[in-house]
N, C-alpha and C positions, 0 to 999 in steps of 0.2 A: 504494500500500500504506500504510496506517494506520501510525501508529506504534507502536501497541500491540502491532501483528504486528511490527514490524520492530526491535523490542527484544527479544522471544522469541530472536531471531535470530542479532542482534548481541552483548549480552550475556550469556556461560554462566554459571550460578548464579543467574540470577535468577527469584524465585519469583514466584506471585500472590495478591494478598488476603488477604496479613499483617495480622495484629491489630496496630493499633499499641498500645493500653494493654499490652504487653506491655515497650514500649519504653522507658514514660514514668515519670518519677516517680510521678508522681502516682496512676498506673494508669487512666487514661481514653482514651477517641481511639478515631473508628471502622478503618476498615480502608485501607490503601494496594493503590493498581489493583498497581503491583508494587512486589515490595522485595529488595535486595541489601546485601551484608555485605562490606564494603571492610577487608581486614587488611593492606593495603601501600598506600602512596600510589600505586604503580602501578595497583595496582585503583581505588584512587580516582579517579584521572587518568580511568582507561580509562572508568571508570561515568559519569562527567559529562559526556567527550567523546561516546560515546554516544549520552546525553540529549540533548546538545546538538546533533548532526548529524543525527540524527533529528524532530526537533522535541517532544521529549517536556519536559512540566514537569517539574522533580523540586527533591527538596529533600535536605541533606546533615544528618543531626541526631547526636548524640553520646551521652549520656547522657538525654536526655529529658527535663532538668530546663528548670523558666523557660520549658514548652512546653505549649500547649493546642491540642490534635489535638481536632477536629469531628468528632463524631459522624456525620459523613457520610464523614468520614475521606479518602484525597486521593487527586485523581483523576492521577494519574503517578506518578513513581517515586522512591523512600525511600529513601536511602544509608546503610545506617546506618556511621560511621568506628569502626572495631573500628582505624585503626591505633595502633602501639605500640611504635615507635621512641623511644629516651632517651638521650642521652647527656652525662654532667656531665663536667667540665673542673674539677676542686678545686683548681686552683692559680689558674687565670686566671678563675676564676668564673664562664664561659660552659657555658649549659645550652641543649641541641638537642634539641628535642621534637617528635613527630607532633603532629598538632593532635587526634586521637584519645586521646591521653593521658590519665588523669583527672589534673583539675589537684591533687589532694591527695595522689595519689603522684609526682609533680613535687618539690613543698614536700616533703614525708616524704625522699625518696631521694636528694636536696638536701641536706637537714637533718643526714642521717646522714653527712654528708660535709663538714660545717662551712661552706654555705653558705646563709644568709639572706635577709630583706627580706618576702616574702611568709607569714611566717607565721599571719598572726592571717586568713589566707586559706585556711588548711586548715577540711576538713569542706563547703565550698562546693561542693554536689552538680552538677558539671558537667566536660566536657571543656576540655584547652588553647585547642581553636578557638572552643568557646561563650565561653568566660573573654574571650578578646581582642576577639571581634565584640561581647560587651557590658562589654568592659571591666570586668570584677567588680572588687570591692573590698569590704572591710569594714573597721570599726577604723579608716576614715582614711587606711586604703592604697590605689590601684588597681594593677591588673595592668600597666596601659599605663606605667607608674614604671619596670618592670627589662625592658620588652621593648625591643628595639635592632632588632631585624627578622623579619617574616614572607615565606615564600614563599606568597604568592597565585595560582590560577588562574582567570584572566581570562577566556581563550576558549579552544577546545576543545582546542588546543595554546600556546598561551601562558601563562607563569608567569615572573611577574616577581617580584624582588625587594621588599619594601615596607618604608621606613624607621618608626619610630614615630610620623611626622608627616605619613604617608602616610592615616594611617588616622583622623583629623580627632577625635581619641577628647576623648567628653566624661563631664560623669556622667553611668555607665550605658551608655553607647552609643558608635559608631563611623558610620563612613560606611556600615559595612557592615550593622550591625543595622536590624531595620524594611525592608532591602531590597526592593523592589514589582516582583519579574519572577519569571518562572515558569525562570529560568535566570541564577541569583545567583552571585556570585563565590564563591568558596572557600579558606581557610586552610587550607594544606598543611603548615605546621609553623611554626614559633619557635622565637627565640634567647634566651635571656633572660641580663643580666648581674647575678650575685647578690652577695651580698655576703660576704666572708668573715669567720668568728665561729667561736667554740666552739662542737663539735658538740653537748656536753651542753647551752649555751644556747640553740641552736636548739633541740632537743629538747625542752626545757622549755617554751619559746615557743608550741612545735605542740600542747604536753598543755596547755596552760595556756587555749586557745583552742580548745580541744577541750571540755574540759571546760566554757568558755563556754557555747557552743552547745548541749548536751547540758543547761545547766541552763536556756535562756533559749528555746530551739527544738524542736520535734517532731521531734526526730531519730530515724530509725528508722521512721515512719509515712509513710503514702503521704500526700507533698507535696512540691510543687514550691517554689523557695526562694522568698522575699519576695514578694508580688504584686506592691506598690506601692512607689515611690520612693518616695526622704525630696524632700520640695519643699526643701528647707532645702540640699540637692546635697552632704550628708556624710553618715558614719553613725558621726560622733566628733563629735558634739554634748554638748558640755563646758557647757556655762553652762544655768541653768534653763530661760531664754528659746529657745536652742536645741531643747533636748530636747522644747519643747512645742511643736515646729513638724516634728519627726519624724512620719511615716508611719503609726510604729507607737503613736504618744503620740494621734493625731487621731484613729484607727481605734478604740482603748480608750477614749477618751474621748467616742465616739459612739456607744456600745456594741455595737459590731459583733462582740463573742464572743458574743454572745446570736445572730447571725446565723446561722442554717443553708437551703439548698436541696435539698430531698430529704438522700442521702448525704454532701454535700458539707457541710463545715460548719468553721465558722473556728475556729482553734486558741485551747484557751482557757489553752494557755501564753503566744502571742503573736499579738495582733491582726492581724498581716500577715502570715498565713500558713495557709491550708484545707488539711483534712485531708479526703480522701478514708476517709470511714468503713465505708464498706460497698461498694454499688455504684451510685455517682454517676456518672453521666452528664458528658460534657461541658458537655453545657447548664444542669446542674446548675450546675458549675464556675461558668463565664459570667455567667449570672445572681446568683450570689452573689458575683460581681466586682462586680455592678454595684448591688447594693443595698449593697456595705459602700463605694465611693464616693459612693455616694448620699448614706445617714448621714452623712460628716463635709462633705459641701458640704451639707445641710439645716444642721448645727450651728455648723460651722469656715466657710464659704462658700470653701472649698478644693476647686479639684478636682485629685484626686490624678492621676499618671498611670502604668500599670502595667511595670512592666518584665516582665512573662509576653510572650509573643508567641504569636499566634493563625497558625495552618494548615492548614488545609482549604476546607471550605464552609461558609458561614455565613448564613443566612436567603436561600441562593441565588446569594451573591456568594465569590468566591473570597478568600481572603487567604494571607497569608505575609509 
């Protein structure tokens, strides 16, 4: 028996031939064979072990940001983590999250409790579990600074604990990002240790990087965050020489707001960043990835590298 049948099966609530642009920031991505909607780590568990015993691919996504789904869209099965466990600790500073979580009501529900550190990380369109697999950061901060431990599962019942140094976190990335199997590990939740402040100055912190963002990024428009790294491995590039070795300094200086692909077309508040304007395509997307890397290796002889990550089919070959 196939496994396509034997998930019908196995799995209650799982449906077929979800749209993912429904899922994604951005609003692109063809369809997944099937897809399921995990509100408990138990569902979670249950939906990968599953996958896993069955021999189905599948993938686990969160918010849909920093994701480019193929227009061929993915041939297994699509988890989406709806979970939403929180729980803060205001004395001892210890905060326990589903990996489902979005990380900017983390910071916000934190904040309003007099606990700090990740502030200038609010408005960062993604879940707890995306945040730590690519290690976000902004402003000079990463996430991997106030994590102390993740529950990971490994195989279709094993879940071990993972210290901070488990997870080998660099810019942008972990062990676990860029993952190459059709059956990848999974962040079940985090602990994080915050720091404790006044709550009005967290709060102020969070408006004050809020409103950043809102004057420096397309917020609000269909896009996924940053395409490209800073090669420079900060985004608190202080000195001139710095700042002209940013991402977003080489991308504008190679004129890539003038860049568009069909629908898709690069922000012309911030050079690292496409807006989905109408009805772009993945391939759309893709390709005007790779004519604004183009640009600054013809000018800069840089070649940028993206932190988006690609899943589905792609000229025939599978990625994730």
């Amino acid at each position: 028996m196939a496994w396509q049948t034997k998930i019908k099966l196995a799995l209650e609530g799982v449906v077929e031939h979800e749209e993912l642009k429904k899922h994604t920031t951005i609003g692109v991505g063809g369809v997944a064979d099937y897809f399921y909607i995990a509100k408990t780590i138990d569902e979670l568990v249950e939906a990968v072990a599953v996958a896993r015993n069955i021999g189905a691919p599948y993938r686990v996504i969160g918010l849909g940001s920093n994701l480019l789904i193929s227009d061929s869209g993915y041939p297994g099965l699509v988890i989406l983590n709806k979970t939403s466990y929180l729980s803060i600790d205001p004395v001892s500073g210890r905060v326990i999250t589903d990996s489902g979580v979005p990380l900017s009501r983390v910071i916000l529900e934190a904040g309003g409790q007099g606990l700090g550190g990740l502030e200038s990380l609010y408005g960062i369109p993604g879940t707890v579990g995306g945040a730590v697999i690519g290690n976000a950061g902004a402003h000079g901060v990463s996430i991997s600074e106030f994590l102390k431990s993740s529950s990971v599962l490994i195989s279709s019942e094993k879940i071990i604990s993972c210290k901070e140094k488990w997870f080998e976190f660099g810019y942008r990335t972990s062990r676990l990002k860029y993952k190459s199997t059709n059956s990848p590990p999974v962040v079940l939740n985090a602990i994080f240790q915050f720091q404790r402040r006044k709550n009005d100055s967290v709060l102020q912190d969070i408006a004050k990087f809020k409103k950043w963002r809102e004057a420096h990024q397309p917020i609000g428009q269909r896009t996924f965050a940053s395409v490209f790294k800073n090669p420079i491995s900060t985004d608190n590039a202080v000195t001139e020489e710095d700042k002209e070795r940013t991402a977003g300094y080489l991308l504008e200086n190679s004129g890539a707001k003038k860049l568009s692909q069909g629908d898709a077309k690069v922000s012309k508040l911030h050079a690292n960043w496409i807006i989905n304007s109408g009805s772009a395509t993945s391939f759309d997307v893709r390709t005007l990835i790779e004519k604004m890397r183009r640009a600054v290796s013809q000018k800069f002889h840089v070649d940028l590298e993206e932190e988006v990550e690609y899943l589905g089919v792609w000229n025939g070959t599978q990625e994730k």
